[in-house]
C-alpha positions in Angstrom: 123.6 61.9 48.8 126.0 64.9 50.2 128.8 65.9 49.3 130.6 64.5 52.3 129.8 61.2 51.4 130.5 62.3 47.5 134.1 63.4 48.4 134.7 60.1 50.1 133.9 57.5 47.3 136.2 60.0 45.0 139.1 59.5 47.3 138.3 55.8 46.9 137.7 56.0 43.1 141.3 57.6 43.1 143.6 55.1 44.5 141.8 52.1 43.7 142.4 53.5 39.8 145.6 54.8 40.6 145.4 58.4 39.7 147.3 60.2 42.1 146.4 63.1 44.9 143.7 64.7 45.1 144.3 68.4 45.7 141.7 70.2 44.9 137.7 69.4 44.3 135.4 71.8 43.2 131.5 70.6 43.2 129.7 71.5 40.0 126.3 73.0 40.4 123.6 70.3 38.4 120.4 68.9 38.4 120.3 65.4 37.8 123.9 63.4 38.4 126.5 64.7 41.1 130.2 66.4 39.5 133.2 67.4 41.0 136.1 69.1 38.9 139.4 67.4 40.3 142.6 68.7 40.2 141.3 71.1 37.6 141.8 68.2 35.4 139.0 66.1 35.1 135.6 65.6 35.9 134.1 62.9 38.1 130.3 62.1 37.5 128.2 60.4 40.1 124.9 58.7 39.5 122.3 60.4 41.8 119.8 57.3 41.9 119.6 53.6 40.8 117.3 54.3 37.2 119.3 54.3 34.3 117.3 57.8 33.9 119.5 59.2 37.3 122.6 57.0 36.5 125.1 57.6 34.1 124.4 55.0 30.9 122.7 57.6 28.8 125.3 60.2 29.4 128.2 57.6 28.8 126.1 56.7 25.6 125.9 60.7 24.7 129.2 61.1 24.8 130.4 58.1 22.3 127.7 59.1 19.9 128.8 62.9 19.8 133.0 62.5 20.5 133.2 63.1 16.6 130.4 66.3 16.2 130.1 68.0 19.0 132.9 69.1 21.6 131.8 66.6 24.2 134.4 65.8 27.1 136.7 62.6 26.5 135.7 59.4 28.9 138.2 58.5 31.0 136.3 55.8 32.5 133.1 54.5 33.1 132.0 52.1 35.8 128.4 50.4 36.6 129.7 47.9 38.3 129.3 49.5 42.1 132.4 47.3 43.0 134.1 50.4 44.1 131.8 52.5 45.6 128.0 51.6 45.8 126.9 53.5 42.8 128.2 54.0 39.2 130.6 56.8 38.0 132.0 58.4 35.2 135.5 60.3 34.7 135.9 62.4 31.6 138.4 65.2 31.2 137.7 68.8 31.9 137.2 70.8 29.2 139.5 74.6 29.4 138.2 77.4 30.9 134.9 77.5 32.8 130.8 77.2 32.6 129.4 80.2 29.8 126.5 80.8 32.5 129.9 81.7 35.4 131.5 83.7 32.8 129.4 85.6 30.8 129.5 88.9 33.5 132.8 89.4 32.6 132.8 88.8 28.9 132.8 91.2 26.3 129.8 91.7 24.0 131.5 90.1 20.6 132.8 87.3 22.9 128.8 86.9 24.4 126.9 86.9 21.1 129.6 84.8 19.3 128.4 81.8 22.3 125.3 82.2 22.0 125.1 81.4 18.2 127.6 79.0 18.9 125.6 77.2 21.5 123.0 77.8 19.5 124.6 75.6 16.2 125.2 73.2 19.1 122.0 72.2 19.7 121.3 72.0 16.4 123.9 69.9 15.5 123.1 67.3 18.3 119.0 67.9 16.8 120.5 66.4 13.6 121.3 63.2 15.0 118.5 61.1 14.3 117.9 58.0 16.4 115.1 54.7 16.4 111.9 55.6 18.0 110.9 58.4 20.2 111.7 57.2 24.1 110.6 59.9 26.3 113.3 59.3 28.8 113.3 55.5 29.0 109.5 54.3 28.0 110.2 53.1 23.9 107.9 52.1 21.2 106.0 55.7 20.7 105.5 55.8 17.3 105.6 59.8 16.3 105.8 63.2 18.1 102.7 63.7 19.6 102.8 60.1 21.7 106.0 61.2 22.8 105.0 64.8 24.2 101.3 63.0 25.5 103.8 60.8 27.6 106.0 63.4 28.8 102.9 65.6 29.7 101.4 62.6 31.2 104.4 61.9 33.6 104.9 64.9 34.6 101.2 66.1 35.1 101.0 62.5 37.3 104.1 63.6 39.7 102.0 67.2 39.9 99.0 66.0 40.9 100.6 63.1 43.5 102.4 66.1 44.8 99.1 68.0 45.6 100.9 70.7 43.5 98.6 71.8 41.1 94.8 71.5 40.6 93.5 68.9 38.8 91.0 71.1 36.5 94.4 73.1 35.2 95.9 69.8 34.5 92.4 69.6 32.5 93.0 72.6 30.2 96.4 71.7 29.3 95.3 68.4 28.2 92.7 70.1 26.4 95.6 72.5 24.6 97.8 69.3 23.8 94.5 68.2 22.0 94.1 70.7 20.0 98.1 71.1 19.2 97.6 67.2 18.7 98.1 67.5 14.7 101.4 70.1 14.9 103.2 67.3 17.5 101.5 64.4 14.9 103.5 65.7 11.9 107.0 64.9 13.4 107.7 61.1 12.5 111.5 61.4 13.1 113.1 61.1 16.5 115.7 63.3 17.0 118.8 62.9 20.0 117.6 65.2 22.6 119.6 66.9 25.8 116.6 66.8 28.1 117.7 69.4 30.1 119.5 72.3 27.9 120.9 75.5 29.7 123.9 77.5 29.4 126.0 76.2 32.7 126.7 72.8 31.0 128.6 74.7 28.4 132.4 75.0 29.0 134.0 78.4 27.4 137.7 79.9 27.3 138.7 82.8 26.0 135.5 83.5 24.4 135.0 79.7 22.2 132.9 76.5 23.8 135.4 74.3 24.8 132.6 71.1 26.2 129.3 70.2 26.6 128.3 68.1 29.8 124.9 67.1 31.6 124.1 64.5 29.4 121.6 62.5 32.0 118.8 63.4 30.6 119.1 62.4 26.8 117.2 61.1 25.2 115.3 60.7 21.8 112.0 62.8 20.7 110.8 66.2 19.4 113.6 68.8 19.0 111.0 71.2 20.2 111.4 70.2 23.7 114.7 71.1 24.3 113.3 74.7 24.2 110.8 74.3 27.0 114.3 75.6 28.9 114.3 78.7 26.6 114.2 81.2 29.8 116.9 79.9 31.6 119.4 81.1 28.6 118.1 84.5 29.1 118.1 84.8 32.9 121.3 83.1 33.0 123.2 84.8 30.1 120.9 88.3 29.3 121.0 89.0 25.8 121.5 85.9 24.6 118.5 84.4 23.4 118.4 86.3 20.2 121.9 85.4 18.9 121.1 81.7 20.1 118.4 81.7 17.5 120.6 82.7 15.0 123.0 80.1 15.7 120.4 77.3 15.5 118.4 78.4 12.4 121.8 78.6 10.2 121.8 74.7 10.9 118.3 73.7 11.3 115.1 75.4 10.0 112.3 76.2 12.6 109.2 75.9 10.7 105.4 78.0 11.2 104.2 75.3 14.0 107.8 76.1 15.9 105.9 79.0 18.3 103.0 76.9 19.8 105.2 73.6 20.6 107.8 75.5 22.0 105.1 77.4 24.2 103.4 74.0 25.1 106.8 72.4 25.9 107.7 75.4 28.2 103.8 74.8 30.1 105.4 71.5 30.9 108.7 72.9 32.2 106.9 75.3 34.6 104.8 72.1 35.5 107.9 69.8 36.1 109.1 72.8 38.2 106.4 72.8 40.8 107.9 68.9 42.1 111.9 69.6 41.3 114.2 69.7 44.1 116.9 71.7 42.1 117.1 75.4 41.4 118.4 74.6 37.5 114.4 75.0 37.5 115.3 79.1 37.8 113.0 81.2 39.3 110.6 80.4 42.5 107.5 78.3 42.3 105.0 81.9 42.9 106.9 82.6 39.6 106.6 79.5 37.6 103.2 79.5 38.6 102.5 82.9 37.4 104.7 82.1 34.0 101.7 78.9 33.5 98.8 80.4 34.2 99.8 83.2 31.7 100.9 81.0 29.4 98.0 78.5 29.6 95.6 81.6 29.4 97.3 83.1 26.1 97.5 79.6 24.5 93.6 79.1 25.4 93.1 82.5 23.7 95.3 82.1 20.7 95.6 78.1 20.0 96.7 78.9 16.6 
């Protein structure tokens, strides 16, 4: 949907709830849902499709699980009822200040590194939240971490393959990596609340502290490990801050020996999921993703641990 069209059910959403002129509306670059910063006040968040994966429910749900651990923006209001305009919508105030991934050219070094491990204790504060059963997405009943990462390798190796975007004998050998990884994913019995989609332009900063955490479309519950697969987006976007990332994560939550290989497994899949995504939050262009898998895939064949 453009943003013509966007900008016209916000003017609706406006005077049907009574909440003045609109003066100014900035769109947000994102990957999933469509946001527009009004006023400078609040955020308006449209559903981009009709699954509850592209609409708004699990990013509503995000935000009244984390409102008292994390700095998540306040709801305003939250509407599935398309009686308004023909899709549902979310309002939430707008955190201070602007995305980390915008700011971070002009920041200074103490101000960079003290985000990054803040970011970093973030994530691993919303890791701690345990929740029922792993869902991958929206599909529930997988029973421990390795279902859960077969299902999101199988989903996303499916829309590949449709896509005529990858061969099917490299879908083969990372199928046959995941096999071998099979007892590292196995091991991990408790779901954890996952982003889905983790990079550093959903993080709000102002004067050098994160102020909110949006993008929550993608949530859902699984294997902490795969909120890493996005692990090269914090460095392109923000460079140098990967390492104090890590720092911030591992003074909440411990990464233990089989950490490495998931994390490189869950990445194969990013670069996968990549080669069928619409949206540049991918980073980098397919002859590169493409380039990042087939080394990665080759090293992991090499060295499967």
């Amino acid at each position: 949907m453009d943003s013509g069209n966007a900008e016209a059910e916000i003017q609706l959403i406006w005077q049907e709830h009574q909440l003045g002129e609109i003066q100014q509306l900035i769109p947000l670059p994102c990957q999933g849902n469509q946001r527009f910063v009004v006023n400078g006040s609040h955020i308006v968040h449209l559903s981009a499709g009709d699954s509850a994966v592209n609409g708004l429910r699990s990013e509503a749900e995000a935000y009244r699980i984390l409102a008292s651990s994390l700095p998540v923006p306040e709801m305003v209001l939250y509407d599935e009822s398309r009686q308004v305009i023909p899709r549902s919508f979310l309002i939430t105030i707008c955190p201070p200040g602007s995305p980390v991934s915008e700011s971070w050219p002009g920041l200074e070094m103490q101000d960079r590194e003290r985000l990054a491990m803040e970011a970093g204790r973030h994530l691993a504060i919303l890791h701690g939240h345990s929740l029922p059963g792993f869902t991958s997405r929206q599909i529930n009943g997988l029973s421990d971490g390795y279902r859960y990462i077969q299902d999101q390798f199988r989903r996303i190796a499916r829309r590949a393959i449709n896509a005529d975007a990858i061969e099917k004998s490299t879908v083969a050998r990372i199928k046959a990596v995941l096999d071998h990884l099979r007892p590292l994913f196995e091991r991990v019995k408790t779901a954890s609340f996952l982003h889905g989609h983790f990079h550093m332009g959903q993080l709000w900063q102002h004067n050098g502290w994160i102020t909110g955490w949006i993008g929550f479309e993608f949530a859902h519950s699984g294997d902490p490990v795969f909120d890493f697969r996005t692990e090269d987006r914090l460095e392109s976007d923000c460079p140098g801050s990967l390492s104090p990332f890590y720092k911030g994560y591992t003074q909440v939550q411990t990464l233990d020996t089989s950490f490495a290989l998931k994390r490189s497994f869950c990445k194969l899949l990013f670069y996968l999921e990549s080669f069928t995504a619409r949206s540049a939050e991918y980073g980098g262009t397919g002859e590169e993703n493409r380039t990042k898998l087939s080394q990665l895939l080759h090293s992991l064949e090499l060295n499967p641990g």
